[in-house]
N, C-alpha and C positions, 0 to 999 in steps of 0.2 A: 588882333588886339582887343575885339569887340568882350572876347569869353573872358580876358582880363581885368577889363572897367566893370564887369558884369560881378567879376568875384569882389572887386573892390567895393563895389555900390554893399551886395549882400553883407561884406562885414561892419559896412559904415553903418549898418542898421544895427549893430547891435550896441553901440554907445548910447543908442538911446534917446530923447529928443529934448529935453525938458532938463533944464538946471537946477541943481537942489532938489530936498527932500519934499515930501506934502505937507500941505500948514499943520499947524496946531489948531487942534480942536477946543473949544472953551473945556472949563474945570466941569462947567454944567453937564454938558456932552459927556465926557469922562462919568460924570458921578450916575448919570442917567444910562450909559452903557452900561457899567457895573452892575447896577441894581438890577438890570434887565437880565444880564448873566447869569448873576448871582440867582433870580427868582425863577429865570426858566432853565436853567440846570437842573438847579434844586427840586423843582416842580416834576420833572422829569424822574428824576430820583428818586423821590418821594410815592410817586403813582408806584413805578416799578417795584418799589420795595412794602409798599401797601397791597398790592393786587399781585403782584406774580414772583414774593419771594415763596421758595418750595416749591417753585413748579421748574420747569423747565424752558422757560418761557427769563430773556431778560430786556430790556427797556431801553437800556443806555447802550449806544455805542457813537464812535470813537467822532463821526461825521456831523454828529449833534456840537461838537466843541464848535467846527468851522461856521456852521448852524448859525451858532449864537451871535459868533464876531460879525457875522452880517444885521440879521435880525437887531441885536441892539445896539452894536459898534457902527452902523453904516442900513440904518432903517431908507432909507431914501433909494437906497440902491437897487437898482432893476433886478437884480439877482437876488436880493433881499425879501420880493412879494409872494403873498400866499400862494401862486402860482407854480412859480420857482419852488419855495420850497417843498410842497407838499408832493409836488408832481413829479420836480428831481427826485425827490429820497423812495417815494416807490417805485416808479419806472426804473432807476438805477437799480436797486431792490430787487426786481422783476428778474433785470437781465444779468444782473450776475446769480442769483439761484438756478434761474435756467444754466446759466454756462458752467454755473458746479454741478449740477445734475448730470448734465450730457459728456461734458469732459473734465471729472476730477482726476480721473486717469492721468491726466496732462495737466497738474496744475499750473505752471507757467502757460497754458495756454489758453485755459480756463479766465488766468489774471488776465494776462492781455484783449483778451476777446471780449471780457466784462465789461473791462472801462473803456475801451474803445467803441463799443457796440454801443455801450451808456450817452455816450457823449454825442456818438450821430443820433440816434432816437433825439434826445431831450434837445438838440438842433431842430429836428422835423417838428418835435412837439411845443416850441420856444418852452421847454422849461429849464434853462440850460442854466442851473445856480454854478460858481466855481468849486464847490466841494463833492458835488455828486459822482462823480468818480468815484469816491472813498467807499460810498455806499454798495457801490456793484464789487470791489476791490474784497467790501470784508467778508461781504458775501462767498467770496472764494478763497481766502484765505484766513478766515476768522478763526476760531475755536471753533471744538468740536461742539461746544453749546450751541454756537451761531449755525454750524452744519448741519446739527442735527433738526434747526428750527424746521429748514425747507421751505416752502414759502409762506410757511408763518413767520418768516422775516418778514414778508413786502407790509404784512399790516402789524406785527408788534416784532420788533420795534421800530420798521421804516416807515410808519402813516402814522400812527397813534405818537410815537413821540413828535415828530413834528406837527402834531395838531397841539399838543400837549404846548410847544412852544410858540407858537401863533398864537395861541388864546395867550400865554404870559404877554408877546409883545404887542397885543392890540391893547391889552390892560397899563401897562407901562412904559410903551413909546406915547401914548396921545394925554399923560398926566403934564408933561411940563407941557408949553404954548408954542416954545422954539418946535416943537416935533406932531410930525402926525406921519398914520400907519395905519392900514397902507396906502403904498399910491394907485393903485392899480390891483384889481383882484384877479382879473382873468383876463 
């Protein structure tokens, strides 16, 4: 009866612990997350379409969204610090170019190896943001623009845009008084 209470206990975990949804944030919050979006998107955008339209080379991709909702949606957040993010988006960067390299032959295993291998490194390395997965992910399954980069992914676009968005939210999370950025640099 012991392997029975054992399966019961494991599914009682998955209701969850906690009543209701997470507070509401002030209007302020809102309106200062936006603007933060809004400026290191754009910012991003903007570079890429200045410096490397006509090349083969592009700026934005897809892990920069998750990026943002930390960075200016949830600045306070341990996964939100320069550490996290700069260190996630190239190490993941790293490891998934390597695992398209060695085995696109097998891209399903290419995928899997990426973000699995991503996530223990950036454990070892504490740079462990929740999006970085994405970043070893498009590395093997991206466009053949992102393929062709090679590991001029890990520094344009996986370092350079996330520098690009750090400088936006050191400038825009420390203007209201409610907010400061970051907590912690390394």
């Amino acid at each position: 009866m012991k392997f029975e209470s054992s399966w019961r206990g494991y599914f009682r975990k998955w209701r969850g612990t906690t009543a209701g949804g997470p507070p509401r944030v002030s209007n302020e919050e809102v309106f200062w997350s936006w603007i933060g979006a809004l400026l290191g998107i754009a910012a991003v955008a903007g570079v890429g379409r200045l410096f490397f339209a006509g090349l083969d080379l592009t700026l934005m991709i897809g892990s920069f969204g998750a990026s943002a909702v930390l960075l200016y949606g949830a600045p306070r957040s341990p996964l939100a610090q320069p550490r996290n993010l700069i260190g996630g988006h190239a190490l993941s960067a790293l490891v998934g170019v390597l695992c398209w390299t060695w085995l696109h032959d097998t891209p399903w295993l290419a995928q899997a190896l990426a973000v699995a291998t991503a996530i223990a490194l950036m454990h070892l390395t504490r740079t462990l943001p929740c999006r970085q997965g994405l970043g070893a992910l498009i590395a093997t399954l991206g466009s053949a623009e992102i393929q062709r980069l090679g590991f001029w992914y890990v520094l344009i676009p996986a370092t350079l845009g996330p520098l690009i968005l750090l400088v936006v939210a050191l400038l825009v999370n420390n203007i209201p008084t409610s907010r400061r950025y970051p907590e912690i640099w390394f």
